[in-house]
C-alpha positions as CSV (number, residue, x, y, z in Angstrom):
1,X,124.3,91.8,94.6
2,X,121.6,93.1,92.0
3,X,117.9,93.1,93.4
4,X,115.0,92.5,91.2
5,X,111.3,92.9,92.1
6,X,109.2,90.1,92.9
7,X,107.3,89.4,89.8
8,X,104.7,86.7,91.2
9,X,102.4,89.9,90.9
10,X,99.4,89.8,89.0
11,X,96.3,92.3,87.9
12,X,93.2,91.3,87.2
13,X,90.8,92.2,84.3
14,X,88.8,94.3,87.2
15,X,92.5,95.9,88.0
16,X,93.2,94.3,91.5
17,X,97.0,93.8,92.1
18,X,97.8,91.2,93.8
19,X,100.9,89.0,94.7
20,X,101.9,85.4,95.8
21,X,104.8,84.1,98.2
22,X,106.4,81.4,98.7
23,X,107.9,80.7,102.7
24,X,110.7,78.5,103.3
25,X,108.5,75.6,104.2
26,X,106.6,75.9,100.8
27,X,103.7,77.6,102.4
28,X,101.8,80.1,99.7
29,X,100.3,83.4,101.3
30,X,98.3,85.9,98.9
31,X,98.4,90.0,99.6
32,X,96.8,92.8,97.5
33,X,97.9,96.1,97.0
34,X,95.3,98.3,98.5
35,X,95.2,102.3,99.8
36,X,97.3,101.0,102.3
37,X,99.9,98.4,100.8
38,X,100.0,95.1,100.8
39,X,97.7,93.3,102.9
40,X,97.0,89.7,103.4
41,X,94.3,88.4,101.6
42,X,92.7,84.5,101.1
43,X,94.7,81.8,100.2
44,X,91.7,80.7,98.3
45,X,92.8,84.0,95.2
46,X,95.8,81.8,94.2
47,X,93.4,80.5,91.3
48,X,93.2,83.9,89.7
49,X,96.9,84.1,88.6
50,X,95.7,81.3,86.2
51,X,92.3,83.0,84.6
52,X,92.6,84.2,81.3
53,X,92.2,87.6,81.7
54,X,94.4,87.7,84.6
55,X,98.3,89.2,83.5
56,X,101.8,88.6,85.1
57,X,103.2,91.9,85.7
58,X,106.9,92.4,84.5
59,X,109.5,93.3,87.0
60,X,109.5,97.2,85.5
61,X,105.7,97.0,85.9
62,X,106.4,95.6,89.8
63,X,108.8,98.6,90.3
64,X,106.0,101.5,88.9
65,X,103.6,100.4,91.6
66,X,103.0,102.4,94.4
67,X,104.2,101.0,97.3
């Protein structure tokens, strides 16, 4: 089985990272990549992923980060 990075992560024009997830039930949750990894953030951020100066990150971007 190959393993590929989630690549529902995002940076904004300001440089936050952040990421979106989907549970089983269809619920979306919304983390950032801080000092200390991922932590959860507001549901409300969901809207940046489609501002136009927010970018998708690529899954070799996804596996550079630190984390």
């Amino acid at each position: 089985m190959v393993v590929t990075p989630d690549t529902s992560v995002y940076r904004t024009a300001s440089g936050m990272i952040f990421r979106v997830s989907q549970g089983l039930e269809g619920h979306l949750s919304v983390e950032t990549l801080g000092d200390k990894g991922w932590q959860s953030a507001p549901v409300g951020m969901i809207g940046l992923r489609v501002a136009p100066t927010t970018v998708r990150l690529t899954a070799r971007q996804v596996l550079k980060l630190p984390i």
